[in-house]
C-alpha positions in Angstrom: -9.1 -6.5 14.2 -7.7 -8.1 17.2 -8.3 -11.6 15.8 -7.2 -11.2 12.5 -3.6 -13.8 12.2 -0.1 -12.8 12.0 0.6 -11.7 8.0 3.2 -14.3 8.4 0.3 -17.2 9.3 -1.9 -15.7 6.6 0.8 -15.8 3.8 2.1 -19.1 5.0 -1.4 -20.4 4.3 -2.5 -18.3 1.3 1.0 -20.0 -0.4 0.2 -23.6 0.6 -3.1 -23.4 -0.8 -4.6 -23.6 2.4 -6.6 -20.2 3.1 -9.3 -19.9 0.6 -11.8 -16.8 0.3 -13.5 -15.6 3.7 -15.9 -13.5 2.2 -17.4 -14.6 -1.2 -20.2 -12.0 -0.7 -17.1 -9.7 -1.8 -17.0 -10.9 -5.1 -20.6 -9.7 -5.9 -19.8 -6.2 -5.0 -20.6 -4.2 -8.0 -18.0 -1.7 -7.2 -15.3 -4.9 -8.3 -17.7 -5.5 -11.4 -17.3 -2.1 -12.7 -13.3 -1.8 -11.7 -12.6 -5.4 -13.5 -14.7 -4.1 -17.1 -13.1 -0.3 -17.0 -9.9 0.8 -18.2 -6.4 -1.0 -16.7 -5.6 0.6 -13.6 -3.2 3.2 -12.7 0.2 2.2 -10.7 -0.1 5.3 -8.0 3.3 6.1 -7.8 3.5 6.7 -11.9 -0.1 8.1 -11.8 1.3 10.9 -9.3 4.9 11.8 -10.1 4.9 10.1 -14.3 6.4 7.0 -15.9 9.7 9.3 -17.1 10.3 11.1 -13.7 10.1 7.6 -12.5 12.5 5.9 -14.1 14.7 9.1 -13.8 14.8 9.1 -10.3 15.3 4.9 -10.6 18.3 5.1 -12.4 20.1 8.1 -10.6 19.9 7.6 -6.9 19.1 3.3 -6.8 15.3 3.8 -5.1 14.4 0.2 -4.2 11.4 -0.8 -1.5 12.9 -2.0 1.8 9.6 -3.0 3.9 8.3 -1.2 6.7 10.6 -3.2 9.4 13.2 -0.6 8.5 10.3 2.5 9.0 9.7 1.1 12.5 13.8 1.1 13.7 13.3 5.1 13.6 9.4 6.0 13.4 8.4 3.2 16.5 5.6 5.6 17.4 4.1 5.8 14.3 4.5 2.3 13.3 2.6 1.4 16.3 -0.1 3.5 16.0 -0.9 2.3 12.5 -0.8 -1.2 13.1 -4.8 -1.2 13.5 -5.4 0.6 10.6 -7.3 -0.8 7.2 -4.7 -0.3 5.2 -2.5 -3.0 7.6 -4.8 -5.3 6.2 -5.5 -4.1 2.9 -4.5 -7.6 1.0 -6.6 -9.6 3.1 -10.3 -7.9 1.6 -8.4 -8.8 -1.4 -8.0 -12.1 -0.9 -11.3 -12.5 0.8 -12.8 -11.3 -2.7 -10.9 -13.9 -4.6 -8.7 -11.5 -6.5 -5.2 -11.9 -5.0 -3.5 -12.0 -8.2 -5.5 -9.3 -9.8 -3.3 -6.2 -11.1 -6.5 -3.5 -11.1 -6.3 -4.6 -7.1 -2.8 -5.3 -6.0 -1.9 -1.4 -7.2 -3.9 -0.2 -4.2 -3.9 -3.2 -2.1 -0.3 -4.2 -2.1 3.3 -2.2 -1.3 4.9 -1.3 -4.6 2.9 -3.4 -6.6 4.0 -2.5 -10.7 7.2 -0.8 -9.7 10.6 -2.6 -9.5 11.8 -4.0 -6.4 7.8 -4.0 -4.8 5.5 -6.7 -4.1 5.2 -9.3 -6.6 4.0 -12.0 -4.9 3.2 -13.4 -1.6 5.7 -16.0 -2.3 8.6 -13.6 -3.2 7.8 -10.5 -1.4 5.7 -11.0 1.2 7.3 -8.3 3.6 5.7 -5.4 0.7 2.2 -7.0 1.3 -0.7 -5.1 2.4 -0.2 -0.8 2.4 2.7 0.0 4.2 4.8 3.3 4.9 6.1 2.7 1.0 2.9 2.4 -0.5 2.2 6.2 -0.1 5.6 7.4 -0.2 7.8 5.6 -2.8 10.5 3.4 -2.3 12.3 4.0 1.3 16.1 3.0 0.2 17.2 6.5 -0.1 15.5 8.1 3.2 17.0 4.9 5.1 20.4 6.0 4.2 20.3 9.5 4.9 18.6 9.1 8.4 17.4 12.0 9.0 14.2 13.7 6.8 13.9 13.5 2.9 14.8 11.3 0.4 11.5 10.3 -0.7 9.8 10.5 -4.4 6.5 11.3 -2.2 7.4 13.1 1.4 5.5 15.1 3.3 7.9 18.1 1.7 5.5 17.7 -1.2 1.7 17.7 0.1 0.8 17.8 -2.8 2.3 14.5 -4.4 1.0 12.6 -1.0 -2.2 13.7 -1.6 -2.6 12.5 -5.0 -1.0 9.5 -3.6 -4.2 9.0 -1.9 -6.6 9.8 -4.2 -5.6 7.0 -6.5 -6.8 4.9 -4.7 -9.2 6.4 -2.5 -11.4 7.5 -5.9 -15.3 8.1 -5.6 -15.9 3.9 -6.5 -13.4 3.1 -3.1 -13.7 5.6 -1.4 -15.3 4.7 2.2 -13.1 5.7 4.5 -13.4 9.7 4.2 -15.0 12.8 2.9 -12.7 15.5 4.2 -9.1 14.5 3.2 -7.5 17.3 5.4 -9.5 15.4 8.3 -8.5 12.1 7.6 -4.7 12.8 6.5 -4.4 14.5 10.2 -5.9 11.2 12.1 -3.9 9.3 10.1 -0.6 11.2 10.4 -1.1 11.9 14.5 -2.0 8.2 15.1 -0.9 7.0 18.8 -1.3 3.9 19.5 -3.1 2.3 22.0 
């Protein structure tokens, strides 16, 4: 992963045109044959908490996505420790399938992605690319101003919602990088870096 360019570089190139697929092979999986023929897929944050809580919680406390350079002023170990993790680079196999624009994968693959205020584009968001600290919790406005715990749609004061945060995306088509949740939601959440 050590080789892999700045997300900076990468969208500077992928918005000029110049970066074309890595991996074509990607494009022939037949796990992206099936997921492009099913049924539309699922925004995580409305598949876990529902379209009308959603909006709800929208309207009355002014939830927007603020990237995760604001997560890593207060949570520097954490921040650290993730930054060799897949889902750091979770638009890239994305782009090296040839789908960068593709709803069904920017939900999983992208911060925020079908919510207001997330990742749209490379061009006009390209701080909410790849899975970042808002991807699994919901849009970090409110938390940011409170500084201290709380103030997220998805926290870890709700187990449950962040593990249904994960298994919308993680489903038994994707899921590769565990078998025992409780396992890998502990390696993921004690992360030191390196």
């Amino acid at each position: 992963m050590k080789n892999i360019m700045s997300l900076n570089r990468f969208a500077a190139l992928l918005v000029a045109g110049a970066l074309v697929p890595l991996n074509g092979a990607n494009a022939s999986d037949p796990r992206i044959k099936a997921e492009l023929e099913g049924p539309p897929a699922k925004v995580p944050l409305i598949n876990v908490i529902g379209e009308e809580e959603l909006k709800k919680e929208l309207e009355a406390k002014y939830y927007y996505y603020v990237g995760n350079t604001k997560c890593r002023l207060c949570h520097r170990e954490f921040f650290l420790g993730r930054k060799q993790d897949a889902h750091d680079y979770a638009l890239r196999k994305v782009v090296d399938a040839g789908y960068a624009d593709n709803p069904r994968c920017l939900v999983c693959h992208a911060t925020g992605f079908g919510i207001p205020t997330g990742f749209v584009s490379f061009e006009s968001t390209p701080r909410l690319a790849n899975v970042q600290c808002e991807g699994c919790h919901g849009p970090g406005s409110v938390h940011v101003q409170r500084r201290d715990k709380g103030g997220f749609l998805v926290g870890t004061d709700r187990p449950d919602r962040i593990k249904a945060m994960c298994k919308s995306c993680h489903t038994s088509r994707w899921n590769r990088s565990y078998t025992d949740f409780h396992e890998a939601y502990s390696k993921y959440k004690n992360a030191k870096p390196e």
